[in-house]
C-alpha positions in Angstrom: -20.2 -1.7 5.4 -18.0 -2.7 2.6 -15.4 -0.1 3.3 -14.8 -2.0 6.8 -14.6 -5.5 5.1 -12.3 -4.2 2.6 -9.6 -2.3 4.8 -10.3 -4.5 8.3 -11.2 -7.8 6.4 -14.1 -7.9 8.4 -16.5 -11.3 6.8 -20.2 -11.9 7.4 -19.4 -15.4 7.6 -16.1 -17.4 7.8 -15.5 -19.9 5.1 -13.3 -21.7 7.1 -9.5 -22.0 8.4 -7.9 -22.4 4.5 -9.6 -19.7 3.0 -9.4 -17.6 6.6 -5.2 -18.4 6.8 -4.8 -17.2 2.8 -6.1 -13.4 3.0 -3.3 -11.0 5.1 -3.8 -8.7 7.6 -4.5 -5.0 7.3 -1.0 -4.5 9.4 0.8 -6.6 6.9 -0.4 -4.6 4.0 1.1 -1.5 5.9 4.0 -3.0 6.8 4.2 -3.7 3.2 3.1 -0.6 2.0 5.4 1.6 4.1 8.4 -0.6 3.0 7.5 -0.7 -0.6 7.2 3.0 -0.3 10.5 4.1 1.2 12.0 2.1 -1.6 9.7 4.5 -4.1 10.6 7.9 -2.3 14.2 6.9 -2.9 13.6 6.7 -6.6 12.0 9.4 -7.0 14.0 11.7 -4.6 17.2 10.6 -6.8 15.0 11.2 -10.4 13.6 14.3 -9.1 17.0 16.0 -8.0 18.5 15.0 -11.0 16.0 16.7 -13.3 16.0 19.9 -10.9 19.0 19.5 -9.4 17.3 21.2 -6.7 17.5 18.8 -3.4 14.8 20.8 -1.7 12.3 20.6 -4.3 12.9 16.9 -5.1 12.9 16.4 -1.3 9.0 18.1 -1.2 8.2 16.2 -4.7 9.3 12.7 -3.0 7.2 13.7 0.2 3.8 14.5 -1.5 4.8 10.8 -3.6 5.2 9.1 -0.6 2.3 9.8 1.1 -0.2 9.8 -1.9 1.4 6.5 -3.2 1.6 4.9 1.0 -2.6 5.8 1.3 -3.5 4.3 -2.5 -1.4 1.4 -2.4 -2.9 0.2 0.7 -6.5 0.5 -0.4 -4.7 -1.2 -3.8 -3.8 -4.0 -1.3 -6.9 -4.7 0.8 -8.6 -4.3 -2.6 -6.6 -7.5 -4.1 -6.6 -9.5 -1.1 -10.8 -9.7 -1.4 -10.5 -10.8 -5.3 -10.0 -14.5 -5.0 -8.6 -15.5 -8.6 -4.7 -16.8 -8.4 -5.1 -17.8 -4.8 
């Protein structure tokens, strides 16, 4: 199924150790997507409050952010890391 080799890099057939040791992992991508995130909820928690200067609702806005940005950047991830051009 593609979905599996896209988000558990799962390959038909190895190419061999280089091309093997360039693609990441799917935990690295979380890893990086979590940390790329927090840094994004920040952001927008601090724009959100100061154009509502509500901190409740910028607190709810930066939740709903977080976790639609965490799931689509990690797809966005596993996407890239299939796409060999630049490597």
């Amino acid at each position: 199924m593609i979905l599996d080799q896209v988000i558990f890099n799962k390959k038909v057939q190895s190419k061999g150790f280089e091309s093997d040791k360039s693609s990441e992992r799917p935990l690295r991508s979380v890893m990086k997507a979590l940390s790329w995130r927090v840094v994004g909820t920040i952001d927008t928690l601090l724009v959100s409050y100061y154009a509502t200067g509500k901190f409740t609702l910028a607190a709810s806005i930066a939740t709903v952010d977080f976790l639609t940005k965490l799931v689509l950047y990690f797809f966005h991830e596993r996407i890239w890391n299939r796409i060999k051009w630049g490597k």
